[in-house]
FIGUVEX-636470 format. One line per 3 residues: number of its first residue (from 1); their letters; for each residue x, y, z of C-alpha. Coordinates in Angstrom, 2 decimals. Example, Ala and Ser with C-alpha at 12.3 -4.5 7.8 and 13.67 -1.06 7.14 Angstrom:
! residues 2
1) AS) 12.30 -4.50 7.80 | 13.67 -1.06 7.14
***
This chain:
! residues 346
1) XXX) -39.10 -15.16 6.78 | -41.02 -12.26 7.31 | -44.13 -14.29 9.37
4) XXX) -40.67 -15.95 11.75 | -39.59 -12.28 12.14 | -43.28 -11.39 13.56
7) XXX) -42.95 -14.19 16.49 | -39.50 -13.24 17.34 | -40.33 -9.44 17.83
10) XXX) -40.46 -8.65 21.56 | -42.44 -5.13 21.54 | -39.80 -3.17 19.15
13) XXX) -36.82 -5.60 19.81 | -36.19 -8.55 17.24 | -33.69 -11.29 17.85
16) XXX) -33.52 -13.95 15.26 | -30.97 -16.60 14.68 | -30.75 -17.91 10.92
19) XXX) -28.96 -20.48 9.38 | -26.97 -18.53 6.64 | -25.62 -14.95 6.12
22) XXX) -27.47 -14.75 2.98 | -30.82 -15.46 4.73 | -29.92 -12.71 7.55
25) XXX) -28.73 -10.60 5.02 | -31.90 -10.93 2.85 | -34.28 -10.75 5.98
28) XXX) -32.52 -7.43 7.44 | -33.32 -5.73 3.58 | -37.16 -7.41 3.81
31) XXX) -37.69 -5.94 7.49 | -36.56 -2.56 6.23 | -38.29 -2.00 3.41
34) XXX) -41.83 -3.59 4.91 | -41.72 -0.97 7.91 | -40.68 1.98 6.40
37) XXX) -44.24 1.03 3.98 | -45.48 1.90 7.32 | -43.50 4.76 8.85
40) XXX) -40.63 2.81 10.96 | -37.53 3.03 10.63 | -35.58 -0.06 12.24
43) XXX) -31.97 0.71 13.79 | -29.71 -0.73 16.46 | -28.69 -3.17 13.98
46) XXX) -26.23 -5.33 15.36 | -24.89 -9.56 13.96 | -22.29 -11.68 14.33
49) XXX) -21.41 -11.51 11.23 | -19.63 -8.66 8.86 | -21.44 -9.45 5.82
52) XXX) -24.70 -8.86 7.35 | -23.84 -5.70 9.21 | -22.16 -4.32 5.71
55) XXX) -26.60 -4.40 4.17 | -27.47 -1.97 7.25 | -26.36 1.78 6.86
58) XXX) -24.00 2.83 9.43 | -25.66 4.94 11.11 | -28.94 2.44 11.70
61) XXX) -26.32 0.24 13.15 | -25.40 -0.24 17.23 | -23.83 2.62 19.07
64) XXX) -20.85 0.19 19.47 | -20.86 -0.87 15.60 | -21.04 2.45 13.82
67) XXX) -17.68 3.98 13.44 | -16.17 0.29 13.40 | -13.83 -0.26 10.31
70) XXX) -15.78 -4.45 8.94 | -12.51 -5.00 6.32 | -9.67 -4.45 9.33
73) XXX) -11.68 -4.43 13.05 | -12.82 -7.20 15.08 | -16.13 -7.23 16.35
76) XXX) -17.15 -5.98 19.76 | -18.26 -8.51 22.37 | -20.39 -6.41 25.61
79) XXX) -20.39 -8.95 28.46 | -22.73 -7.69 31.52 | -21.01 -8.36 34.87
82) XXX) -22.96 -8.46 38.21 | -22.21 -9.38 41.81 | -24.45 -9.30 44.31
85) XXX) -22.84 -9.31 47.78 | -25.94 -11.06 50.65 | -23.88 -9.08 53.96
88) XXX) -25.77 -5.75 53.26 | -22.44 -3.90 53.22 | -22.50 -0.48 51.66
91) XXX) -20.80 0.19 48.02 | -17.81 1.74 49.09 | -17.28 -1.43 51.97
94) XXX) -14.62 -4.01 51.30 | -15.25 -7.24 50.38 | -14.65 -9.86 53.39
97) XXX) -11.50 -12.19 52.35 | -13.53 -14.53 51.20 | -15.39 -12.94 48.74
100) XXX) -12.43 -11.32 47.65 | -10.45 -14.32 47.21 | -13.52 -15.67 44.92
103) XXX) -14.04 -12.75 42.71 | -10.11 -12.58 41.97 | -10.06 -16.19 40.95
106) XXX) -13.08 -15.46 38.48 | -11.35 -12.18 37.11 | -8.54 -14.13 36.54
109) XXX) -10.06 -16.90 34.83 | -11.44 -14.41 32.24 | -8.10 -12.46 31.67
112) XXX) -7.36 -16.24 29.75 | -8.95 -16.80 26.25 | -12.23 -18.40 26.85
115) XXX) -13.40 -20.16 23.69 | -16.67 -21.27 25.29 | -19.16 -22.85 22.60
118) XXX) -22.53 -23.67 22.25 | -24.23 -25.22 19.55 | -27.71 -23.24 18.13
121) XXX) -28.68 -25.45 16.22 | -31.01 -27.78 17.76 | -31.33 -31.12 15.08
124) XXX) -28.13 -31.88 13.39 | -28.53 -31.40 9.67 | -27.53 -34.98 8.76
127) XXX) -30.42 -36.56 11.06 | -33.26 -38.62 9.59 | -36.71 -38.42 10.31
130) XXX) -37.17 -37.53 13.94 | -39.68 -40.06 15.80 | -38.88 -39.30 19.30
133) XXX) -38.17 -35.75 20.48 | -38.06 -35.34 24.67 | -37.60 -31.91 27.11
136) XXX) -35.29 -33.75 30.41 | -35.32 -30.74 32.86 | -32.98 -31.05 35.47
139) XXX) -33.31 -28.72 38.67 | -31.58 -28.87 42.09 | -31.05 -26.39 45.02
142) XXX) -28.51 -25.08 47.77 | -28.00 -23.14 50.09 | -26.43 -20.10 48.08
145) XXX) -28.56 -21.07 44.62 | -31.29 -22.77 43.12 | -31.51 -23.60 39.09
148) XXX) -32.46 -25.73 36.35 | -31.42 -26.77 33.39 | -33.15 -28.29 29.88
151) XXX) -32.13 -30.50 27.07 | -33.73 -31.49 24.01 | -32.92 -35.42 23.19
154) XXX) -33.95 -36.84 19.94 | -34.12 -40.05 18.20 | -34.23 -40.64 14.41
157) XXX) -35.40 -43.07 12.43 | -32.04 -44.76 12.09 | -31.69 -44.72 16.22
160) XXX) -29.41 -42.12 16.59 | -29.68 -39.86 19.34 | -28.86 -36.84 19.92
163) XXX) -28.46 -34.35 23.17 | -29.00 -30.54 22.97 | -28.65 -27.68 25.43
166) XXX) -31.71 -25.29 25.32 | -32.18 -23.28 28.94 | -30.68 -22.88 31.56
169) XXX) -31.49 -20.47 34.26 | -29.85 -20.16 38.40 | -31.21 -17.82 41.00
172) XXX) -30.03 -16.63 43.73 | -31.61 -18.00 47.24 | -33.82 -15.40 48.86
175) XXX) -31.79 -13.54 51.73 | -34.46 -14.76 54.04 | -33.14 -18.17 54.85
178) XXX) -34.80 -20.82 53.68 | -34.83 -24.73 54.05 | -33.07 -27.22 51.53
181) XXX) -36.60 -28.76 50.78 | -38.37 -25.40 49.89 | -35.28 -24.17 48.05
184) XXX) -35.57 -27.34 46.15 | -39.38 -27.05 45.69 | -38.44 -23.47 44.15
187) XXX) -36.14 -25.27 41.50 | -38.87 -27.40 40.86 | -41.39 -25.01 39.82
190) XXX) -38.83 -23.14 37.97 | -38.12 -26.35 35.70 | -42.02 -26.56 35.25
193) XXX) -42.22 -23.15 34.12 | -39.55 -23.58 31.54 | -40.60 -26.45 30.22
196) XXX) -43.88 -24.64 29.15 | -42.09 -21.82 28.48 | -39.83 -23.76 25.52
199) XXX) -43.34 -25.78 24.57 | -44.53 -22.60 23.83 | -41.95 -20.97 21.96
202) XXX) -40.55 -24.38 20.00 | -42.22 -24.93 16.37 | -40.75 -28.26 16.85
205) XXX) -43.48 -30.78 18.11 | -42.69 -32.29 21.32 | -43.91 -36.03 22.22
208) XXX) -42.68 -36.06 26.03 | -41.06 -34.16 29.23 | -39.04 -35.68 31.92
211) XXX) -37.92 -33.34 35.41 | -35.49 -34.79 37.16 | -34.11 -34.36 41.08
214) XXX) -32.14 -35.98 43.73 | -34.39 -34.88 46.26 | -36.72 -37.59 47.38
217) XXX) -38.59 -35.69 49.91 | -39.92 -33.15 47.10 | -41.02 -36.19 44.92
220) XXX) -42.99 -36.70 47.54 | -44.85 -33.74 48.15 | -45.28 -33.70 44.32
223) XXX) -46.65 -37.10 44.17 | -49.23 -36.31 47.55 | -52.24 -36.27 47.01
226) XXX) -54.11 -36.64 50.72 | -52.26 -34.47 52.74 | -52.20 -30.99 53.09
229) XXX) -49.33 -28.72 53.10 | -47.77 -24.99 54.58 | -49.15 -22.13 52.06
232) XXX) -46.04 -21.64 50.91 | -45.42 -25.51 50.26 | -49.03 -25.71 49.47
235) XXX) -48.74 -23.22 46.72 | -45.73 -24.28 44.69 | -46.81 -27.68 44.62
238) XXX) -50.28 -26.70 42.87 | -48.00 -24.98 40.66 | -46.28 -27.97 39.58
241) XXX) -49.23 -30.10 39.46 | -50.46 -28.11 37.26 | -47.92 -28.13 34.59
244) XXX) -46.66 -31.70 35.08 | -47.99 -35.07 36.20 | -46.68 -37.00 38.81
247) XXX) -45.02 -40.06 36.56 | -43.08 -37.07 34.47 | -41.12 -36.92 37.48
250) XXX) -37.62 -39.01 37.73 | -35.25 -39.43 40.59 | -31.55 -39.54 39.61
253) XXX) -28.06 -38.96 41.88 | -26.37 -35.98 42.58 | -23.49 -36.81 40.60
256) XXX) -26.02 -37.07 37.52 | -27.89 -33.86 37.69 | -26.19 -31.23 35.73
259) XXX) -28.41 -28.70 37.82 | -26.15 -29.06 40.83 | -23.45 -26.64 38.50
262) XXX) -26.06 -24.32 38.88 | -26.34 -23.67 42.37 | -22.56 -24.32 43.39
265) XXX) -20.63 -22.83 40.48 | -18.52 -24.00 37.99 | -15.03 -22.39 37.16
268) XXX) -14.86 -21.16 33.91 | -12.20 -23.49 32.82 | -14.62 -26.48 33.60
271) XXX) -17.40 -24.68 31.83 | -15.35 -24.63 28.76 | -13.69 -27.73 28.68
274) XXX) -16.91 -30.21 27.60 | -19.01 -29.47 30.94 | -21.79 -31.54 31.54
277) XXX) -23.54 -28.46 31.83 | -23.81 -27.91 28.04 | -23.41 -31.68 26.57
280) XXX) -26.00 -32.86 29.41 | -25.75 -35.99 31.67 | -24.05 -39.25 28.98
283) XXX) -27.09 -41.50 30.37 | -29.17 -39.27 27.85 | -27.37 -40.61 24.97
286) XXX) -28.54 -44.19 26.09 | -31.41 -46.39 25.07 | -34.17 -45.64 28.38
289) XXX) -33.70 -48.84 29.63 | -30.45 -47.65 30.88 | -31.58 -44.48 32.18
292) XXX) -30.99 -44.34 36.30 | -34.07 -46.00 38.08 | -34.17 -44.02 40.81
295) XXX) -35.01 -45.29 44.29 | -39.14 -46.15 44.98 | -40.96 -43.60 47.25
298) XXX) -41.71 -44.34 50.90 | -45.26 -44.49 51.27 | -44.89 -42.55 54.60
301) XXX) -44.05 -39.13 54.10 | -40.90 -38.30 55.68 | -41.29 -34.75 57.17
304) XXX) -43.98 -33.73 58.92 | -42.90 -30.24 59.59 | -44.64 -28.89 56.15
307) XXX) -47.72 -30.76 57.11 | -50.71 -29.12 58.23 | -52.06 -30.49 61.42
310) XXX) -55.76 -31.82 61.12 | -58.37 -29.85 63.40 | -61.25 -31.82 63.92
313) XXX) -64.05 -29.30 65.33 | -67.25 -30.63 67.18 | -69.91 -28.82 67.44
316) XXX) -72.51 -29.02 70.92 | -75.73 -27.07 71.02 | -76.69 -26.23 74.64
319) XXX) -80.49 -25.57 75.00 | -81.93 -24.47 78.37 | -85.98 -24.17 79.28
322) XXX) -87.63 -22.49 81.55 | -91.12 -23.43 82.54 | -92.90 -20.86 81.22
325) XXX) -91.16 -21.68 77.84 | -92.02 -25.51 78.42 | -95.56 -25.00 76.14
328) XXX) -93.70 -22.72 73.05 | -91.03 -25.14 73.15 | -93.95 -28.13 72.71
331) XXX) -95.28 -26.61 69.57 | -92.11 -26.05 68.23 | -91.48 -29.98 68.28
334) XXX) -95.19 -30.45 66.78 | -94.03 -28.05 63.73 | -90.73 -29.40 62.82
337) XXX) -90.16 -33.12 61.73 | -86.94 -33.71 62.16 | -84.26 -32.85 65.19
340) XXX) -81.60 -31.44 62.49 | -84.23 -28.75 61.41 | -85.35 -27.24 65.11
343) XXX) -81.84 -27.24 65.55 | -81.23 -25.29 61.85 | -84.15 -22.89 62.98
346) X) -83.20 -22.13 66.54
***
């Protein structure tokens, strides 16, 4: 346990998620005991669970945990709110009616009991022997958003499968306007990135990874291989070269990617009622024969407004003589044997 606790610490930070109290429990007295050896002294203890917060002295424990009663009290829940408002209005400025109208309906939605869940645990205990274990990354973009989303699907031995949330991540769209394609090219690279990202950080082994977008112009510039692109198109496409190949990539509808939650919103209500957002798209329960085909690529790319123009330069060497430099010019011919080199030399 101790060896897992070493990969989980971020510089002094540890966040591990175990499959018992007893093995939290038993971890929390290991930790404590094997740093103060060394002169630390771990605190800001904080679980999910009373048992394992009644191991840790009080006063090791969170700010938020220590005076807290564990045989009457609840446990705290923090949630971090943000809102980020793109009409560069002041703090003290109202919210436009729009804006307003949104944030009430969100604040309301909480004021409800949300019982939103989320599996952990990746492989259902009951599985067989896993032979087939695939990342499906699903990214998509708007206008307001761009995100993507990743699921873990595997296959047993006895041809069950099984679908698994494991990221998801949504950013905002710069406040510099940008177009659909390049918002979508910027989901893009973000599912790349988090597919090595959970690569890296898995200790299960992986045999495959599958992206998948609606938009067919970006499958294009991701499958190019002739032409060349705008820096900034140029430069996120490297990117995902880089971490993918081109036959990773799948096209599917809009009304199958579970990115497009992501960058237009989902109430809360949705979100906790069985969202395809958590479960993932149902084709991923199928056999891959009945996964969607997608539609084939047009050989022509479709816009030209990200493609570099091709400047083809000619190059003319002027040479003027004079007659007094008729007889140095003569023994310059004699020296040289070839045209290409007087030119080199002059």
């Amino acid at each position: 346990m101790v060896v897992q606790a070493d990969v989980n610490f971020y510089v002094d930070d540890l966040l591990m998620s175990l499959d018992s109290s007893n093995e939290a429990s038993m971890l929390a007295c290991q930790l404590r005991r094997l740093l103060a050896c060394g002169g630390f002294r771990l605190t800001k203890w904080a679980s999910n669970h009373k048992g394992v917060l009644a191991t840790t002295p009080p006063e090791e424990r969170q700010n938020a945990l220590k005076e807290i009663d564990l045989r009457q009290d609840k446990l705290p829940m923090e949630r971090a709110l943000g809102c980020e408002c793109r009409r560069r209005l002041g703090w003290d400025e109202p919210l436009s009616a729009v804006n307003h109208t949104t944030w009430s309906t969100w604040l309301g939605e909480l004021a409800h009991p949300v019982k939103l869940r989320v599996p952990r645990c990746l492989k259902a205990a009951c599985a067989k022997e896993i032979i087939s274990a695939q990342l499906h990354t699903f990214c998509n973009a708007s206008q307001a958003a761009y995100g993507a989303v990743t699921y873990l699907r595997l296959v047993d031995s006895g041809g069950s499968i099984q679908c698994s949330f494991v990221y998801g991540w949504a950013k905002l769209a710069p406040l510099k306007q940008l177009t659909i394609p390049r918002l979508e090219l910027c989901a893009a690279v973000l599912a790349v990135n988090a597919d090595r990202t959970i690569r890296r950080e898995m200790t299960m082994t992986i045999h495959e990874s599958y992206f998948w977008m609606d938009s067919m112009l970006v499958l294009q510039y991701i499958s190019n291989s002739s032409r060349r692109f705008q820096t900034f198109v140029a430069n996120r496409i490297a990117v995902i070269q880089e971490l993918s190949r081109t036959d990773q990539w799948r096209h599917d509808g809009t009304s199958l990617n579970p990115a497009d939650d992501a960058t237009r919103g989902l109430p809360v209500l949705d979100l906790v009622a069985g969202s395809r957002w958590i479960r993932g798209p149902d084709f991923l329960l199928s056999v891959e024969e009945r996964w969607p085909k997608g539609k084939e690529l047009p050989a022509v790319l479709n816009d030209l407004l990200e493609v570099k123009r091709e400047v083809h330069q000619r190059s003319v060497v002027a040479l003027a003589v004079s007659e007094q430099s008729k007889w140095s010019l003569a023994k310059l011919w004699l020296r040289y044997s070839s045209w290409y080199r007087l030119v080199a030399w002059i």
